[in-house]
TORKOL-4160 file (C-alpha; in steps of 0.2 Angstrom, whole numbers, padded with zeros to 4 digits, m for minus):
212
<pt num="1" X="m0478" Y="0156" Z="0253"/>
<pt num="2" X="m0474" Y="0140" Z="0243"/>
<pt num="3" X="m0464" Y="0151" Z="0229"/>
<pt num="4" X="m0453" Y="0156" Z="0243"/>
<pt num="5" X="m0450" Y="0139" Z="0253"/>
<pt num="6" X="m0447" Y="0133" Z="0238"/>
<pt num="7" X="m0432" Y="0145" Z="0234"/>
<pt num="8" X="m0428" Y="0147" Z="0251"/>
<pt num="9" X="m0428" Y="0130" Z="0262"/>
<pt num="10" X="m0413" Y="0125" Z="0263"/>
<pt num="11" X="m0402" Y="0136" Z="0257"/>
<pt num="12" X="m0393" Y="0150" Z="0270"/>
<pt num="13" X="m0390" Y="0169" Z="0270"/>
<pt num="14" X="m0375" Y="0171" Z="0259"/>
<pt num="15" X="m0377" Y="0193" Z="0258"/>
<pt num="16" X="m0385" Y="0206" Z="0268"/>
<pt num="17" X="m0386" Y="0223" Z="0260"/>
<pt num="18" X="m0394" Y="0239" Z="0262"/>
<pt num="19" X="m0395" Y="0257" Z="0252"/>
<pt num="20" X="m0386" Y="0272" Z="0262"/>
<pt num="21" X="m0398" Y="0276" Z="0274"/>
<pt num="22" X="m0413" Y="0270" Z="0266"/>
<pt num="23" X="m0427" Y="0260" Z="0273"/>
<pt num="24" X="m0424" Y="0244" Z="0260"/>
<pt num="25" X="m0415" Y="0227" Z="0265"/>
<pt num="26" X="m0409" Y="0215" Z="0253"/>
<pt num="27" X="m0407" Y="0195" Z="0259"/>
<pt num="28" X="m0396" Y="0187" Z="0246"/>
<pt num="29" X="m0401" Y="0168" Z="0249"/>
<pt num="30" X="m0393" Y="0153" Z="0241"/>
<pt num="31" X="m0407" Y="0139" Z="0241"/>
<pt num="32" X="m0406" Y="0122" Z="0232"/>
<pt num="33" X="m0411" Y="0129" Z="0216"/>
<pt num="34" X="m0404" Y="0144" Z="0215"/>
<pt num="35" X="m0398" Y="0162" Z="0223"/>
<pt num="36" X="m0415" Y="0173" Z="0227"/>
<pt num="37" X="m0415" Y="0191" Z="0235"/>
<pt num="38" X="m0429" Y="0196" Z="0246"/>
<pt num="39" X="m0429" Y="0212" Z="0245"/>
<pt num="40" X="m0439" Y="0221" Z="0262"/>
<pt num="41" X="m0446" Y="0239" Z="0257"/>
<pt num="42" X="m0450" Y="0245" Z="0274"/>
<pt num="43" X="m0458" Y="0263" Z="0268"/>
<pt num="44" X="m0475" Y="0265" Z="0276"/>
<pt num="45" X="m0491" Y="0259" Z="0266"/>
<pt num="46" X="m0478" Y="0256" Z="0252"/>
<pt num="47" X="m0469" Y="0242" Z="0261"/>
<pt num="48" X="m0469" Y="0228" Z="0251"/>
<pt num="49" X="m0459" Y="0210" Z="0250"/>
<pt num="50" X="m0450" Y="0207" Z="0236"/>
<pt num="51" X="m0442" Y="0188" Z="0227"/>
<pt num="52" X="m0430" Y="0193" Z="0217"/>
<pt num="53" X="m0419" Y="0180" Z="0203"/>
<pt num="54" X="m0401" Y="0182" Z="0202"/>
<pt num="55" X="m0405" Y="0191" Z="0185"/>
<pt num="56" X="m0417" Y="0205" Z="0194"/>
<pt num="57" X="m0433" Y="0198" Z="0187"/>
<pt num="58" X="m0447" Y="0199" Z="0202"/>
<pt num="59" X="m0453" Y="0180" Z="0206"/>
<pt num="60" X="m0466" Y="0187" Z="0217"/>
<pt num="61" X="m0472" Y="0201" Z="0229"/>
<pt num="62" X="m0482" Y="0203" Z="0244"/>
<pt num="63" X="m0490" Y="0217" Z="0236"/>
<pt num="64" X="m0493" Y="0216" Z="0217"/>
<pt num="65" X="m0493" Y="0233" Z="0209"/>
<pt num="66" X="m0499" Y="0233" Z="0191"/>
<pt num="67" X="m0493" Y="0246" Z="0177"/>
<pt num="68" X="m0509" Y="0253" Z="0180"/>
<pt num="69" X="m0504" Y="0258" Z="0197"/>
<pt num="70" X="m0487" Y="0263" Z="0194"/>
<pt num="71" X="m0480" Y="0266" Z="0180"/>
<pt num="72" X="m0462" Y="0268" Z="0184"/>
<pt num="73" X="m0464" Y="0253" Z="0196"/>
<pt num="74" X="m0475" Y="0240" Z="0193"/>
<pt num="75" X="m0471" Y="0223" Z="0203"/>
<pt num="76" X="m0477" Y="0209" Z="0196"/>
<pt num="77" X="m0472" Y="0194" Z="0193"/>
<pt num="78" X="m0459" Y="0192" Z="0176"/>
<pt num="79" X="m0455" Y="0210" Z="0176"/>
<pt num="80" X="m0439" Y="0220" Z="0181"/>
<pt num="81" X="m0437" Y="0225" Z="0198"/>
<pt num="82" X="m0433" Y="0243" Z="0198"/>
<pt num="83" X="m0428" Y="0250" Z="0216"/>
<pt num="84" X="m0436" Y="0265" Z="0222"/>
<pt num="85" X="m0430" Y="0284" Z="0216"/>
<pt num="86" X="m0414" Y="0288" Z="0228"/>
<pt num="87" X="m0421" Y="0301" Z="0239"/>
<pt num="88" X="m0417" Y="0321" Z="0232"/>
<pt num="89" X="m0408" Y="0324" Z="0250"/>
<pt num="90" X="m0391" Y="0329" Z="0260"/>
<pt num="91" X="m0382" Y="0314" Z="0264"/>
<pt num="92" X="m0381" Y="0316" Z="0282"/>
<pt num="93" X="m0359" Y="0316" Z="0285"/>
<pt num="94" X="m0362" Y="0332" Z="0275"/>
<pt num="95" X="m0374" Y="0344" Z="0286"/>
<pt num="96" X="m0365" Y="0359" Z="0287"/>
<pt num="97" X="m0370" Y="0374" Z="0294"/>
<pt num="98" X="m0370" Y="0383" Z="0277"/>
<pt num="99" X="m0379" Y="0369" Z="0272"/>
<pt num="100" X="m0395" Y="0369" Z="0287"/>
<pt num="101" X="m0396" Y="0389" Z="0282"/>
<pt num="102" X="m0400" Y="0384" Z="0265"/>
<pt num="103" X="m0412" Y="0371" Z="0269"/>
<pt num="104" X="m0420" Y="0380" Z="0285"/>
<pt num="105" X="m0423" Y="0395" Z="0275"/>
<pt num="106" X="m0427" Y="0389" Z="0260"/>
<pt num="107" X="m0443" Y="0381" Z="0269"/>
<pt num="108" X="m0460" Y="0389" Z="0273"/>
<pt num="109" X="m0457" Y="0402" Z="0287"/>
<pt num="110" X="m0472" Y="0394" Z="0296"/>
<pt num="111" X="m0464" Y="0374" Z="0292"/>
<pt num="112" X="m0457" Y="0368" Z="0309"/>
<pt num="113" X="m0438" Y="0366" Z="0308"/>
<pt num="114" X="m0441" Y="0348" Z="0312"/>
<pt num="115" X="m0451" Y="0346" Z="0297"/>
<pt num="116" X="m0437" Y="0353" Z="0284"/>
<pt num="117" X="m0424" Y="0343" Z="0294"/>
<pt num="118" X="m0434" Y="0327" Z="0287"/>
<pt num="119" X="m0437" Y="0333" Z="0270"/>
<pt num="120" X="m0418" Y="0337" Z="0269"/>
<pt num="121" X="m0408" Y="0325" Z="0274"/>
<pt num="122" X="m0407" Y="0307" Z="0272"/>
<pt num="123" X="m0413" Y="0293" Z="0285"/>
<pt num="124" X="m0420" Y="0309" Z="0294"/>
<pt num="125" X="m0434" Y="0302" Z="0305"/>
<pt num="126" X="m0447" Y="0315" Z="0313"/>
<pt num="127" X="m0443" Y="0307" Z="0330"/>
<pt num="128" X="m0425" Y="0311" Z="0328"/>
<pt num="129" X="m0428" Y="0327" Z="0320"/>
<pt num="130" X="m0442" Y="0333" Z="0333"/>
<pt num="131" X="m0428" Y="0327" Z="0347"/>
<pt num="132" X="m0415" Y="0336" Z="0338"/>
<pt num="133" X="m0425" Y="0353" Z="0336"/>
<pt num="134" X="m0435" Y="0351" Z="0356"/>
<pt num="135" X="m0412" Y="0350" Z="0362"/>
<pt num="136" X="m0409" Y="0366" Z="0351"/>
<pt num="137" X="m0426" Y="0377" Z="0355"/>
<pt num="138" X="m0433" Y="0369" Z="0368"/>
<pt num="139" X="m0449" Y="0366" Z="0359"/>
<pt num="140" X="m0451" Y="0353" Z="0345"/>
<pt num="141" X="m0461" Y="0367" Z="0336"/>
<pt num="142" X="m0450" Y="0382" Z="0333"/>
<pt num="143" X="m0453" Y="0387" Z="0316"/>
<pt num="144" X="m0443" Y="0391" Z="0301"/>
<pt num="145" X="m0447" Y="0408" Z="0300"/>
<pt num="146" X="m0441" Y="0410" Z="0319"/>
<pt num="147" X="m0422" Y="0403" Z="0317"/>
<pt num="148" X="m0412" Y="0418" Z="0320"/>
<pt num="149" X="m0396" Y="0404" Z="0325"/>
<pt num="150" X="m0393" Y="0388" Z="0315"/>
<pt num="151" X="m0380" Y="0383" Z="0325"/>
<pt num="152" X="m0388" Y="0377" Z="0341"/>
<pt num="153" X="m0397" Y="0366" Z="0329"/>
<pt num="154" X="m0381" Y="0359" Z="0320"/>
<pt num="155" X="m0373" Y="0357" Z="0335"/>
<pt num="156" X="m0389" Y="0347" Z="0344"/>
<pt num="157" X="m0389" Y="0335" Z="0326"/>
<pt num="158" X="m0370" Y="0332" Z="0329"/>
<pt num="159" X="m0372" Y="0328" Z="0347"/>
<pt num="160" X="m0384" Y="0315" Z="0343"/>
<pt num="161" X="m0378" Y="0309" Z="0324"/>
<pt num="162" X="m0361" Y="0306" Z="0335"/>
<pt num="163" X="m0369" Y="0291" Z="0345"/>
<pt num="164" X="m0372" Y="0283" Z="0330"/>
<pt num="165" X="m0356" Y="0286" Z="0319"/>
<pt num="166" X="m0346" Y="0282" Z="0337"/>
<pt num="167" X="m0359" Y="0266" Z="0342"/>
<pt num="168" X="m0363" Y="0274" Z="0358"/>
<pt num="169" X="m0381" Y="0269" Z="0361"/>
<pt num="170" X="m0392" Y="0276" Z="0376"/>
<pt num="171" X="m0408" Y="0267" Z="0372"/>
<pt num="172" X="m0424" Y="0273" Z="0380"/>
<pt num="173" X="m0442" Y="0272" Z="0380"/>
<pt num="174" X="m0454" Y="0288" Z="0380"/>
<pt num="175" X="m0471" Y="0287" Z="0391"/>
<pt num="176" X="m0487" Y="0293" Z="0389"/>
<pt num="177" X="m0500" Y="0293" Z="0402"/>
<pt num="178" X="m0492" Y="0277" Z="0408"/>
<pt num="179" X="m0489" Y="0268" Z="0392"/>
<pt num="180" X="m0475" Y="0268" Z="0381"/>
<pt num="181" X="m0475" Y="0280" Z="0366"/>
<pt num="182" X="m0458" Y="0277" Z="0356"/>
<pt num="183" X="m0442" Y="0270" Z="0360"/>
<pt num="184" X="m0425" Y="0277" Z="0350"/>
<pt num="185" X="m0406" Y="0271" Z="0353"/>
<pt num="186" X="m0405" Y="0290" Z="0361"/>
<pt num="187" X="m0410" Y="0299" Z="0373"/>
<pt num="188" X="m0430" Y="0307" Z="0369"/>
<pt num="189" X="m0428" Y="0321" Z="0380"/>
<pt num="190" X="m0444" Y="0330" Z="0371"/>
<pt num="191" X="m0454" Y="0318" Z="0381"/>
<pt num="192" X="m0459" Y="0322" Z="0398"/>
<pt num="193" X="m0457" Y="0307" Z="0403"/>
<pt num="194" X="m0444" Y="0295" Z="0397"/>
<pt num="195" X="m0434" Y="0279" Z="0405"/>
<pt num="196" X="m0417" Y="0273" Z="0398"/>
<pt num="197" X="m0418" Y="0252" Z="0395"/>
<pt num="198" X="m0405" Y="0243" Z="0396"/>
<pt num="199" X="m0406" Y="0237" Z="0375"/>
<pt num="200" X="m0412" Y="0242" Z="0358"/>
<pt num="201" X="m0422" Y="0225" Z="0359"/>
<pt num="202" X="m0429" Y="0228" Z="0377"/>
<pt num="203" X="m0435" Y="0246" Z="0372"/>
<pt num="204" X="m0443" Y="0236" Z="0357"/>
<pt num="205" X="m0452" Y="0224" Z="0364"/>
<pt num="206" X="m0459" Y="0238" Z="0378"/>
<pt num="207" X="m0465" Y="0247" Z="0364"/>
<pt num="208" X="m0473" Y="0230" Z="0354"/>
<pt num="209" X="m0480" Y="0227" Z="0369"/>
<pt num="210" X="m0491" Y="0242" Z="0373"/>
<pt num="211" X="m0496" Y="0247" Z="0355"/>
<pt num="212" X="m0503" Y="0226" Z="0355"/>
């Protein structure tokens, strides 16, 4: 906490950036010494928080990982910092149907279509992917081996990818029994129960609130 006062009080936000659809955000701040990045790694028990000098050397970490741990990405302070591996996936503006054949087929016959939708594209969620197989099969479960038509599914991923390359937001929060299970800036029809909320930041703080 001192290291990053010390860098950081003071100074202001001079950068925001963020991979393609990865889960990483870089802060670019110019303090009274110098320009820092804080890098946030927001990847599940690998998150991590990253201080970063204008010459990529890690100043610190949240989460110190030594060589021992990872060798391709050990985060201590003096070394390098080394992003994490781009993702082997589809970019998302190039799901085709050709392309979800491949990928659908080329799963496990008993792997649920939501599942090889996650491992195949890009910034695929498995709350997006389970809404986007539940609007093409009516069930989140349909399996691989089961697709005889890829099309409903491309035109259900489409559909919903459409709300966020036109910024037409419908956020909503799903309930169950009584409490608030997720939220999404879409429509979670493979809930039984869902309620649209009037922003992203309302459905958000419904959510914080129950999971507290």
């Amino acid at each position: 906490r001192l290291l990053l006062r010390k860098h950081v009080r003071g100074g202001f936000i001079s950068g925001i950036r963020q991979p393609p659809f990865e889960r990483i955000l870089h802060l670019d701040v110019s303090g009274p010494e110098k320009t820092v990045t804080l890098t946030i790694e927001t990847m599940g028990r690998h998150a991590n928080v990253i201080l970063v000098d204008e010459d990529g050397q890690v100043l610190d970490s949240i989460k110190r990982i030594s060589a021992r741990l990872s060798r391709v990405r050990p985060m201590l302070p003096g070394t390098q910092y080394v992003p994490p591996p781009a993702q082997d996936k589809l970019d998302p503006a190039d799901v085709t149907e050709y392309a979800l054949h491949e990928m659908i087929d080329a799963a496990r016959a008993g792997q649920p279509v939501w599942r090889a939708l996650v491992n195949g594209i890009r910034g695929m969620s498995p709350l997006l992917a389970r809404e986007i197989a539940h609007r093409a099969a009516g069930t989140t479960e349909e399996c691989c081996g089961d697709v005889t038509r890829v099309a409903p599914f491309l035109d259900a991923y489409h559909n919903l990818m459409e709300h966020a390359w036109d910024h037409r937001w419908e956020p909503c929060v799903a309930i169950e029994e009584g409490e608030v299970a997720a939220y999404a800036p879409y429509r979670l029809t493979h809930y039984d129960e869902w309620e649209p909320v009037d922003s992203i930041s309302r459905a958000i703080d419904r959510y914080e609130q129950a999971v507290q």
